[in-house]
BAFI-810263 format. One record per residue: residue number from 1; y, x, z of N, C-alpha, C in turn. Coordinates in steps of 0.05 Angstrom, whole numbers, plus 32768, in hexadecimal, padded with zeros to 4 digits. Atoms other than C-alpha are relative to their C-alpha. Layout:
N
REC    i    ny    nx    nz   cay   cax   caz    cy    cx    cz
REC  NUM     Y     X     Z     Y     X     Z     Y     X     Z
...
***
This chain:
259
REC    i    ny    nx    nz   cay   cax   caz    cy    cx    cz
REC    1  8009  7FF5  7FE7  8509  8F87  7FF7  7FF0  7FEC  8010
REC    2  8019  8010  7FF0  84CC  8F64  8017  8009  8001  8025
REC    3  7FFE  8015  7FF1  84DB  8F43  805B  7FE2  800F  8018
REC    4  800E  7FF0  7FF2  84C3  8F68  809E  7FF5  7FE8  8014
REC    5  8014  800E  7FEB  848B  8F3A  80CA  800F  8008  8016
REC    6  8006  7FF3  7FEC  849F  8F43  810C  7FE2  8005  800F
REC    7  801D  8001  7FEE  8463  8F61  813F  800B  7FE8  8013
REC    8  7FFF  800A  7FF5  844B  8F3A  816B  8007  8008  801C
REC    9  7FFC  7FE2  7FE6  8448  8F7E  819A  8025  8004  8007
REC   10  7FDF  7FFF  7FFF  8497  8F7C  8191  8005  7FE4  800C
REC   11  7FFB  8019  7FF3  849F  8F36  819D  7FF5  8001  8019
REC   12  8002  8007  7FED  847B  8F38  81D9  800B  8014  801F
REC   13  7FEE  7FF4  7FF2  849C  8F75  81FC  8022  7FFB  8001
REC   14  7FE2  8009  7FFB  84E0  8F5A  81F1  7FFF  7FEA  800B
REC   15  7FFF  8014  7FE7  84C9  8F18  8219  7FFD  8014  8017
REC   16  800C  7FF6  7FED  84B0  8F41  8246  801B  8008  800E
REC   17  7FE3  7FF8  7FF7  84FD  8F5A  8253  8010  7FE9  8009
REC   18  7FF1  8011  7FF6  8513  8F1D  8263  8000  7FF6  8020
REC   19  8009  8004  7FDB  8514  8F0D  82B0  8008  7FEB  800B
REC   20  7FFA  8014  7FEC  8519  8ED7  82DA  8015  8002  8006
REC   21  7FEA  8000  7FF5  8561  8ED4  82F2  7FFE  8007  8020
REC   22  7FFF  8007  7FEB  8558  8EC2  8332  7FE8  800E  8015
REC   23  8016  7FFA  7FF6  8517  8EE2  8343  7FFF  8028  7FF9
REC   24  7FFB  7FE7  800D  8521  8F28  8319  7FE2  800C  7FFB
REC   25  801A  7FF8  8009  84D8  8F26  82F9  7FFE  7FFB  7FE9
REC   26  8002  8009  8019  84C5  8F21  82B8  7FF4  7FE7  7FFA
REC   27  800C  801B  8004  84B7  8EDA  829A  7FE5  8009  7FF9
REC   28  8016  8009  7FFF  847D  8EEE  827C  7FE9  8007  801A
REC   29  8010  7FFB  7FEC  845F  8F0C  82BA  7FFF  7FF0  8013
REC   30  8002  8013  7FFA  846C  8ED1  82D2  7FF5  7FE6  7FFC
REC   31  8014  8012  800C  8449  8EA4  82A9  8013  7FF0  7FED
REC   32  7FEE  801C  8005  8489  8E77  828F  8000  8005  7FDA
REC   33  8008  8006  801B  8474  8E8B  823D  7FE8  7FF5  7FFB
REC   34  8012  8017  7FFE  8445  8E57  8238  7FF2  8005  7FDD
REC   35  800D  7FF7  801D  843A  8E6F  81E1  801C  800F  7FEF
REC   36  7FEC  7FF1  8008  8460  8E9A  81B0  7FEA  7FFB  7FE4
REC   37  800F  8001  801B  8454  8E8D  8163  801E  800A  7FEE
REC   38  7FF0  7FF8  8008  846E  8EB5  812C  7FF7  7FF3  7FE4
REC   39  8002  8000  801D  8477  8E9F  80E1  800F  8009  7FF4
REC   40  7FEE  7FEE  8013  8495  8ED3  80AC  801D  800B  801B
REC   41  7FE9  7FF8  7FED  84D4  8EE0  80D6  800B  7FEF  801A
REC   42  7FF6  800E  7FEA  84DA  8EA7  8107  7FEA  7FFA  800E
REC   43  8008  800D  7FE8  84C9  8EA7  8146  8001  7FE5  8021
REC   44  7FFC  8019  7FF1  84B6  8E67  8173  7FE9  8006  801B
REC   45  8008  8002  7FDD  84AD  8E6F  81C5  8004  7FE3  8009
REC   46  7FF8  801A  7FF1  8497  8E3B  81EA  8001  8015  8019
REC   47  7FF8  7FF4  7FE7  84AF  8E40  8234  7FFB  7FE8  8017
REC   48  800A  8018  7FF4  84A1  8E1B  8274  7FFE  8007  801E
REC   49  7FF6  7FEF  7FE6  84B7  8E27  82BB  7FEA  7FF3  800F
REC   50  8015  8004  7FF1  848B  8E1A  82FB  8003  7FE4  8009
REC   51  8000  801E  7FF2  84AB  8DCE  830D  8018  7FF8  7FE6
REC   52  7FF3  800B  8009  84CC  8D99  82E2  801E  8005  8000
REC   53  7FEA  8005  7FF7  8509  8D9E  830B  8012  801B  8009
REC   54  7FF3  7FEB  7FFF  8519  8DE5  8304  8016  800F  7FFB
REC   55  7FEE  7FFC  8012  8558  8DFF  8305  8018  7FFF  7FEC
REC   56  7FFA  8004  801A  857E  8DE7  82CD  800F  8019  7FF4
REC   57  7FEC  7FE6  8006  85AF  8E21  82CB  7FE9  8019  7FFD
REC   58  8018  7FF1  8004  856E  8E54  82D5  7FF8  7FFC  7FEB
REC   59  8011  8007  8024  854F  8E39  8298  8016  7FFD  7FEF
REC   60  7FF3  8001  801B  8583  8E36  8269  8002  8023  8000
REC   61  7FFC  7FE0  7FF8  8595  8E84  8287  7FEF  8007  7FE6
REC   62  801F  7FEE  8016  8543  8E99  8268  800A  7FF3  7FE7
REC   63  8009  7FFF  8020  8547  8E77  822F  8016  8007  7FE9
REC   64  7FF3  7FF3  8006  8583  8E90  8218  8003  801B  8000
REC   65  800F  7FE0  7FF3  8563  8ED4  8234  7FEE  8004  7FE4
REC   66  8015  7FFE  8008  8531  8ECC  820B  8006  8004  7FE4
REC   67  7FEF  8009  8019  855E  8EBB  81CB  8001  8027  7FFA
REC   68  7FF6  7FE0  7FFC  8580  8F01  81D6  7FE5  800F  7FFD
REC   69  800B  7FEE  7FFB  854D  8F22  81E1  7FE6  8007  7FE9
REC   70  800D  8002  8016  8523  8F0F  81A2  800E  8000  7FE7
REC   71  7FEF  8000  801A  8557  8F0E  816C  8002  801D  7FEF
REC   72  7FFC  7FED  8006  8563  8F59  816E  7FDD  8011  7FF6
REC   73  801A  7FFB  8000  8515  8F61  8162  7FFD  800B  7FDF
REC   74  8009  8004  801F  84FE  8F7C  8119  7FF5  7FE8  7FF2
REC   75  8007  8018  800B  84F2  8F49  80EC  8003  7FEB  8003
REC   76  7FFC  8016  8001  850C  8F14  810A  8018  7FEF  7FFA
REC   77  7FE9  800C  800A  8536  8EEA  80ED  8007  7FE2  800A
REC   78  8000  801F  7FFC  852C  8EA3  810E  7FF9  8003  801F
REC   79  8008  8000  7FE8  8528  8E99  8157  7FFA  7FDC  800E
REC   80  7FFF  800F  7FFE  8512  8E58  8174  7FF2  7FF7  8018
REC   81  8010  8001  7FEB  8502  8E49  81C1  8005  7FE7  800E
REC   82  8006  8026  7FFC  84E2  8E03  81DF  7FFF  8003  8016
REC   83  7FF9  8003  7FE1  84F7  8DF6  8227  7FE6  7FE4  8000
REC   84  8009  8014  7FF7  84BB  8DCE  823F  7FFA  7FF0  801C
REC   85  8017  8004  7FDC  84A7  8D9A  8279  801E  8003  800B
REC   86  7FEC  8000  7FF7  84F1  8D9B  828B  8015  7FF0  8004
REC   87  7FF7  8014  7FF3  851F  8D6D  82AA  8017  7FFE  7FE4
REC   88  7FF2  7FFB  801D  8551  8D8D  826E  7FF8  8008  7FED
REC   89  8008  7FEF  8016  8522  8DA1  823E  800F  800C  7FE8
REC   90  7FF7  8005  8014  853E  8D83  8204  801F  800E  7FFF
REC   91  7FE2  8000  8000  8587  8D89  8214  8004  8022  8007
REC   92  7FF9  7FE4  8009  8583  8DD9  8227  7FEE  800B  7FE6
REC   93  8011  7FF8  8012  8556  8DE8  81EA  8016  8004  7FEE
REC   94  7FED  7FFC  8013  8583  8DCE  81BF  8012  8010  8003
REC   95  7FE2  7FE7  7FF9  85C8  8DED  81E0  8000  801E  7FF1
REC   96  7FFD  7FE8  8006  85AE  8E2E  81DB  7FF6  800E  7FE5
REC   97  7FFA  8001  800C  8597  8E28  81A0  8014  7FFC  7FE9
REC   98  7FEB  8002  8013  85D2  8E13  8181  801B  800B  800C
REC   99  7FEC  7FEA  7FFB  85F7  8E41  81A5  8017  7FF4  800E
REC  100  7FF3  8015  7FEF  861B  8E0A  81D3  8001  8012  8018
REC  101  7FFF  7FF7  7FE8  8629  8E18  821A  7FEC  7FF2  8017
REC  102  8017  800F  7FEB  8603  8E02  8260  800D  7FE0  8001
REC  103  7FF0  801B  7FFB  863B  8DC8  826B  7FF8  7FF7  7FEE
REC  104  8002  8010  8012  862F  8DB0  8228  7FE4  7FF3  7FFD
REC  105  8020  800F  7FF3  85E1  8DAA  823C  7FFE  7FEC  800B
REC  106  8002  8019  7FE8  85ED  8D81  827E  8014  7FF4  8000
REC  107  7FE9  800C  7FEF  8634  8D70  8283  800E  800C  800E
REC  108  7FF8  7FF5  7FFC  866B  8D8C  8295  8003  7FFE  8022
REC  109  8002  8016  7FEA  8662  8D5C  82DB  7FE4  801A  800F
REC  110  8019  7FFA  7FF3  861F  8D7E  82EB  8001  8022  7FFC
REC  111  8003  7FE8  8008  8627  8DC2  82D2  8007  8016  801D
REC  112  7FFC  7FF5  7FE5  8647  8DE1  8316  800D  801B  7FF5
REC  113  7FF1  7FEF  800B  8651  8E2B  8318  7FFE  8009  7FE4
REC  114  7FFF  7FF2  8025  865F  8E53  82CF  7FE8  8011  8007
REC  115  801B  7FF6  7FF9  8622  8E74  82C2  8003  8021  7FFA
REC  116  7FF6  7FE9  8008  8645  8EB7  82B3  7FFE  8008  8025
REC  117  8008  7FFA  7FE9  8649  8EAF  82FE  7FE9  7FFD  8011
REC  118  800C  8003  7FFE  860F  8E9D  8306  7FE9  8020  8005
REC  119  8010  7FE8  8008  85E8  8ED5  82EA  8015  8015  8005
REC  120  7FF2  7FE6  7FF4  861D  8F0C  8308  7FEE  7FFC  801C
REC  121  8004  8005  7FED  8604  8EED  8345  7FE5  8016  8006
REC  122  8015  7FF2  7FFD  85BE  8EFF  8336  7FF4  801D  7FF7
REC  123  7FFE  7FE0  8005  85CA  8F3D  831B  7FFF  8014  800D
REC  124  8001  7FF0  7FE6  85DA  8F5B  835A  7FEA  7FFF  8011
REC  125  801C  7FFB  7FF8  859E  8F44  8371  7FF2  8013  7FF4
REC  126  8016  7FE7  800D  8573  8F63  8341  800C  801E  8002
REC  127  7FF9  7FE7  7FFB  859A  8FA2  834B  7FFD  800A  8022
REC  128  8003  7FF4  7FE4  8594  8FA9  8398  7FE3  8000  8002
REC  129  801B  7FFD  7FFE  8547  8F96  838A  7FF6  800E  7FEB
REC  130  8012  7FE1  8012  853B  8FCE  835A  8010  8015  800B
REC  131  7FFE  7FE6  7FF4  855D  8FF9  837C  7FF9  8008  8014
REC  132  800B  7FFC  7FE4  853D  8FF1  83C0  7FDF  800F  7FF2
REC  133  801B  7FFB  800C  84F8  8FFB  8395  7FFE  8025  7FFB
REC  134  7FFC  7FE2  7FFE  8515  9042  8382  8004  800D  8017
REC  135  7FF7  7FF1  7FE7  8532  9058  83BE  7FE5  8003  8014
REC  136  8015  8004  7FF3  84EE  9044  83E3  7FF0  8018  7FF6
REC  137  801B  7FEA  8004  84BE  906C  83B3  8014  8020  8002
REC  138  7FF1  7FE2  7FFC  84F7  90A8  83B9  7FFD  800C  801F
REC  139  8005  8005  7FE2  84ED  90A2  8407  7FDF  8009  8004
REC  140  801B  7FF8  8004  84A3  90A1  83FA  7FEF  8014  7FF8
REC  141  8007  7FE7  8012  849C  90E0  83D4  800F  8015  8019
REC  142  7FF6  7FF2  7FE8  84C8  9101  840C  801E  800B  8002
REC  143  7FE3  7FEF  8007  850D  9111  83F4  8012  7FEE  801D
REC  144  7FF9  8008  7FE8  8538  910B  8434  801F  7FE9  7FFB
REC  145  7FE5  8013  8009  8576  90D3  8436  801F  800A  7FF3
REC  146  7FE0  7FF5  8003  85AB  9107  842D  7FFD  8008  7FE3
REC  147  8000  7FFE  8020  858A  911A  83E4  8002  7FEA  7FF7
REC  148  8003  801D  8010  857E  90D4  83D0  801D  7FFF  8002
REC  149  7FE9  800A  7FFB  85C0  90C1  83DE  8015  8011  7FED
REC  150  7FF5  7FEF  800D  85DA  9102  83BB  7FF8  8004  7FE1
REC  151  800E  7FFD  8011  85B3  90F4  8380  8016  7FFB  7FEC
REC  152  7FEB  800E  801E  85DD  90E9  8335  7FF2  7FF8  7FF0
REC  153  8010  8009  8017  85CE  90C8  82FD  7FEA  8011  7FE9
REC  154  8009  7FEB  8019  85B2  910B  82DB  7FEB  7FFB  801A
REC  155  801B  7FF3  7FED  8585  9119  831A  7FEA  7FE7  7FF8
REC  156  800B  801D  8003  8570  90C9  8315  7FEC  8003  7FEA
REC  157  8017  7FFA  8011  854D  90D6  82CF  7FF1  8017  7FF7
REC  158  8017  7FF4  800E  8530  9110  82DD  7FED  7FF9  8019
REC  159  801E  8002  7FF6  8504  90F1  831B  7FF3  7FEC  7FF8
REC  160  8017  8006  8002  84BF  90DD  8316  7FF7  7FE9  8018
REC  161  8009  8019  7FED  84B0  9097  8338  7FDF  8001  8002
REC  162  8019  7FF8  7FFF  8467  9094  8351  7FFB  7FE2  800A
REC  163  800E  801D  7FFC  8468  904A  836C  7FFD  7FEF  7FEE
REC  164  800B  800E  801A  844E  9015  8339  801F  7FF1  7FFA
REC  165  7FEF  8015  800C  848D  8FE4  8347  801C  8011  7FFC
REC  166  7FE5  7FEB  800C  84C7  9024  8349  7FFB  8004  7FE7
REC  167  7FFA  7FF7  8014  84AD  9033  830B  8001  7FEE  7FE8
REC  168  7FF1  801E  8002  84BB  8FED  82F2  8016  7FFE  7FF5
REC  169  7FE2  800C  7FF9  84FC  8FE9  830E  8011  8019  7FF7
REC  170  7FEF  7FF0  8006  8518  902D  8301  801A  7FFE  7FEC
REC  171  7FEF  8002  8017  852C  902C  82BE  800E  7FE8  7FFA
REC  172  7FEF  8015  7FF2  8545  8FE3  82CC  801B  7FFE  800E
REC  173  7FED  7FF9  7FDE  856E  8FFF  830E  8010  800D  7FE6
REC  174  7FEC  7FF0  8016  858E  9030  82D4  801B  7FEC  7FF3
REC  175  7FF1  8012  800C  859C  9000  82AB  8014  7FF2  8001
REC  176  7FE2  8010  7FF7  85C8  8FD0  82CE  800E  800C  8012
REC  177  7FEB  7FE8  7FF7  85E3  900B  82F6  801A  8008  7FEF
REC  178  7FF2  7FEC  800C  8603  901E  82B6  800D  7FE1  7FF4
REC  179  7FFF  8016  8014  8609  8FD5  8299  8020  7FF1  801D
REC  180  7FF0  8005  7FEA  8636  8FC6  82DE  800F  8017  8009
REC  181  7FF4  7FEF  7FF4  865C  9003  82D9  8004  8010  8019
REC  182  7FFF  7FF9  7FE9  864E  9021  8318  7FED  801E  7FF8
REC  183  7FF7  7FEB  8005  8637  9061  82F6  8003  8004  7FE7
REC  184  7FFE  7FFB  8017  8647  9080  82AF  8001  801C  7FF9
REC  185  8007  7FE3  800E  863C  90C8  82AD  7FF2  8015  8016
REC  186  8017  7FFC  7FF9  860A  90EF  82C0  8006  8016  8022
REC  187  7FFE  7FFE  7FD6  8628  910C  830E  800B  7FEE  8006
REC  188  7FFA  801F  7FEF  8639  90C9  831C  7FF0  7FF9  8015
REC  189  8018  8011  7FEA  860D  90B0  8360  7FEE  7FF1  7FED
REC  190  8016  800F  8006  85D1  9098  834C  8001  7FDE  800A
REC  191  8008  8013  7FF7  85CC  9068  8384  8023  7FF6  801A
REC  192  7FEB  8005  7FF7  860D  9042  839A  7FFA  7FDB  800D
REC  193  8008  8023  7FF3  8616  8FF7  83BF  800B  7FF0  7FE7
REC  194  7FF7  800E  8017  8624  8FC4  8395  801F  8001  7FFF
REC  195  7FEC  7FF9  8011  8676  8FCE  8394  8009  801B  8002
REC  196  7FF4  7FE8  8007  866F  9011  8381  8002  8018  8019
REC  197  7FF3  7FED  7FE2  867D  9038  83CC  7FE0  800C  8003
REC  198  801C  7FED  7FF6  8647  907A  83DB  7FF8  7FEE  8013
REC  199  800F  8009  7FE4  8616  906B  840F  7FF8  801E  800F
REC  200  7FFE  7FE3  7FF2  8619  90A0  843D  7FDD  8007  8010
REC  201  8024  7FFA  7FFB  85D4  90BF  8459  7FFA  7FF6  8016
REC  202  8008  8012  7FDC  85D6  90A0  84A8  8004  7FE4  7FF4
REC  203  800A  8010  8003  85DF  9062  8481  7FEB  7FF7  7FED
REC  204  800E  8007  800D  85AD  9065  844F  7FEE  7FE4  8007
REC  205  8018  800D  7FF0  8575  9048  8480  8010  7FD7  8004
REC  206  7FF8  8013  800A  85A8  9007  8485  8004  7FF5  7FED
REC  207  7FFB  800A  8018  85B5  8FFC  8444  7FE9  7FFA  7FF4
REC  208  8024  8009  8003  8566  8FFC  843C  7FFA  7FE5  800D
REC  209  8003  801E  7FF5  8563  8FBC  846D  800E  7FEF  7FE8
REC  210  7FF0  801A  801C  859C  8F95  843F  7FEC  8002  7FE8
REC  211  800A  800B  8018  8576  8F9E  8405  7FE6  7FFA  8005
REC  212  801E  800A  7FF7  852E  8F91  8428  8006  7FD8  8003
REC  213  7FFD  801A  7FFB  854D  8F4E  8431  8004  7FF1  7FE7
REC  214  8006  8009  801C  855B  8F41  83E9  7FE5  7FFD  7FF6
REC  215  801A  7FF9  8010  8519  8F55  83D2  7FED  7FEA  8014
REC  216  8006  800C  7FFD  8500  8F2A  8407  7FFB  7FE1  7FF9
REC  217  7FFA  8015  8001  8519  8EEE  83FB  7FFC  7FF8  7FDA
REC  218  8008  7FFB  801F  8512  8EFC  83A8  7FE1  7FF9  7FFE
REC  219  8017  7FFE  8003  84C9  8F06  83B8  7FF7  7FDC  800D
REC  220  8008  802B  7FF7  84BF  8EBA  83E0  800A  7FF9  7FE8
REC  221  8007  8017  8017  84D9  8EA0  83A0  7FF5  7FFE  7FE9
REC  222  8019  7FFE  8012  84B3  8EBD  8371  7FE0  8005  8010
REC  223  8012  800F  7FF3  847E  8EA7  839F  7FF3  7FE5  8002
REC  224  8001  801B  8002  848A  8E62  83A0  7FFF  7FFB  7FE8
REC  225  8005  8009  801F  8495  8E65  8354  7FE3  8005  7FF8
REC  226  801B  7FF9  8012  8452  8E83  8343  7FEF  7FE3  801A
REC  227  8011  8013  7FEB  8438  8E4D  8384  7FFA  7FEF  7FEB
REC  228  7FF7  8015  8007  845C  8E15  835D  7FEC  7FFD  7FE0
REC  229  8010  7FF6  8018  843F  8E2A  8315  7FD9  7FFC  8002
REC  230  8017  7FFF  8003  83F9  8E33  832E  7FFC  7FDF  8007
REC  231  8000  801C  7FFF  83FC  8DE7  834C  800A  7FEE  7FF3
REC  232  7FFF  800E  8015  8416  8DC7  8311  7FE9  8000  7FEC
REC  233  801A  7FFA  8002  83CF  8DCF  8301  7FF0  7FEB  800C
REC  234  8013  8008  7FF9  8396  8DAA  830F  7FE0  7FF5  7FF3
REC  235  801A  800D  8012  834B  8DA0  8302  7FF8  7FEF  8001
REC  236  7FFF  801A  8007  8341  8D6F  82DA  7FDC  7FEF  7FF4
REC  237  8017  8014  800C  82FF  8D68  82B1  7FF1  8022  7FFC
REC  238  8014  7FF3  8005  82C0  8D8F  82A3  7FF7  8004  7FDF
REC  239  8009  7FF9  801B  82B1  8DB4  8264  7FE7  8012  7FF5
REC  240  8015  7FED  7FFE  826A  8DD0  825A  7FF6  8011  8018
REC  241  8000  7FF3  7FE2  8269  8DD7  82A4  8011  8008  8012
REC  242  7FF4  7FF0  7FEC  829F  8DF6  82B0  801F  7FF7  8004
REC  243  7FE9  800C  8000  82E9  8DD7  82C7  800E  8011  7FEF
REC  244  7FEC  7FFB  8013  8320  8DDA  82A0  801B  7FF5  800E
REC  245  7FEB  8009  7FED  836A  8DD7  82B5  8016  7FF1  7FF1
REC  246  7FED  800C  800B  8397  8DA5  82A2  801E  7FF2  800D
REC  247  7FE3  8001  7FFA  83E2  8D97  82A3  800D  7FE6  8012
REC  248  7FF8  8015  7FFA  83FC  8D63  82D5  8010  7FEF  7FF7
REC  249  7FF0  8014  801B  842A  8D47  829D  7FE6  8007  7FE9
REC  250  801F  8006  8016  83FD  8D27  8266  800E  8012  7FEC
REC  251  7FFD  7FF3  8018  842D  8D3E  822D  7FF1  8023  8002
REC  252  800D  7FE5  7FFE  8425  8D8A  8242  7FE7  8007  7FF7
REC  253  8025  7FF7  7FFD  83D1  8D82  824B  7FFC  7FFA  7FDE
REC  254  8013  8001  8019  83D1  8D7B  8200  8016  8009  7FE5
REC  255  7FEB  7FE8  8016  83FF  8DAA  81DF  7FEB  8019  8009
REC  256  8008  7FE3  8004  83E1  8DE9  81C6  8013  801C  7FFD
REC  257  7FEC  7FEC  7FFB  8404  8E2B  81D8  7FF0  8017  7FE0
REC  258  8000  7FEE  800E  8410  8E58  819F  7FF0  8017  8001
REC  259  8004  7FE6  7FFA  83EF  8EA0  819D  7FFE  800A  7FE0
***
């Protein structure tokens, strides 16, 4: 039995599922896959956050995101992802490659909270900021607070999102709706607070502020990340006229990224 290539079209929609923790965007729409090379069945991601000093617990999170999320891929049989430009490169690369834990990265001294709590933490983020995204374009189309609110999981997939980022986040919002137990069959509330309790229709319009404040504060830091990212940059030299941009660490400016 001859031995399935993975695509590259597959490989790069299953990064694409991986998200920022902390931010609830996709790495690569973020820029942090820096190359992706495939041979026969193994694949090797490099990776590379916006500051040296990012993190540590965030970056082990992705690239263990990343692990997951490429293993189950056709054809692949080898997974292999390079933390670069990082204060831990080496030491989370390996871990999660070898299937170690975060403590065993840094130290059980440095490690702080468990990263199980960690990422519950941010979970609830990304679920109050995809679900404010829905509730907004549902609001925007005209359905009044007492439907929204009355909506179930059946009604949920049969509407039609019309804004670019609800329709994003929807099937997302589903997802860890169902992945956080808060619904599981199809007249369950659609749209509940995070432990579970309706939101009644005079409070809808509050429960819209709380989560405007998530999404706020989400959005300044994937602000600063893409800031931070574009200023680890700088032009450096002239090539046939025209600048060229190179890496404020020397190693980086002379590594070639995969494609």
């Amino acid at each position: 039995m001859t031995a399935t290539t993975p695509s590259r079209a597959a490989v790069d929609a299953a990064l694409s599922r991986v998200m920022d923790p902390e931010l609830d965007e996709s790495i690569t729409e973020m820029g942090f896959v820096e190359g992706v090379e495939i041979k026969g069945g193994a694949v090797t991601v490099l990776f590379r956050l916006p500051t040296y000093w990012c993190s540590p617990n965030f970056a082990f999170l992705m690239v263990e995101d990343i692990h997951a999320a490429l293993r189950p891929v056709p054809g692949v049989t080898q997974v292999d992802v390079t933390l670069l430009d990082h204060l831990y490169a080496q030491e989370i690369t390996d871990a999660v490659r070898d299937g170690r834990s975060f403590a065993d990265a840094i130290g059980e001294d440095l490690a702080g909270d468990s990263l199980d709590e960690v990422r519950r933490t941010f979970e609830d983020k990304a679920f109050q900021r995809r679900q404010e995204a829905v509730l907004l374009d549902l609001k925007r189309q005209g359905m009044s607070d007492a439907d929204i609110v009355a909506a179930t999981l059946g009604d949920f997939d049969g509407f039609t999102f019309e804004d670019a980022d609800a329709k994003t986040r929807a099937p997302l919002y589903r997802e860890l709706l169902l992945h956080k137990g808060l619904a599981k069959r199809a007249n369950d509330p659609a749209f509940v607070t995070l432990e579970g309790a309706p939101i009644p229709p005079d409070g809808l319009w509050g429960h819209l502020q709380t989560l405007r404040q998530v999404r706020i504060n989400m959005e300044f830091g994937g602000a600063l990340c893409r800031g931070l990212k574009t200023h680890r940059y700088k032009e450096a030299t002239r090539q046939d006229g025209k600048l060229t941009l190179v890496d404020f660490l020397p190693e980086a400016s002379v590594r070639e990224p995969q494609s």
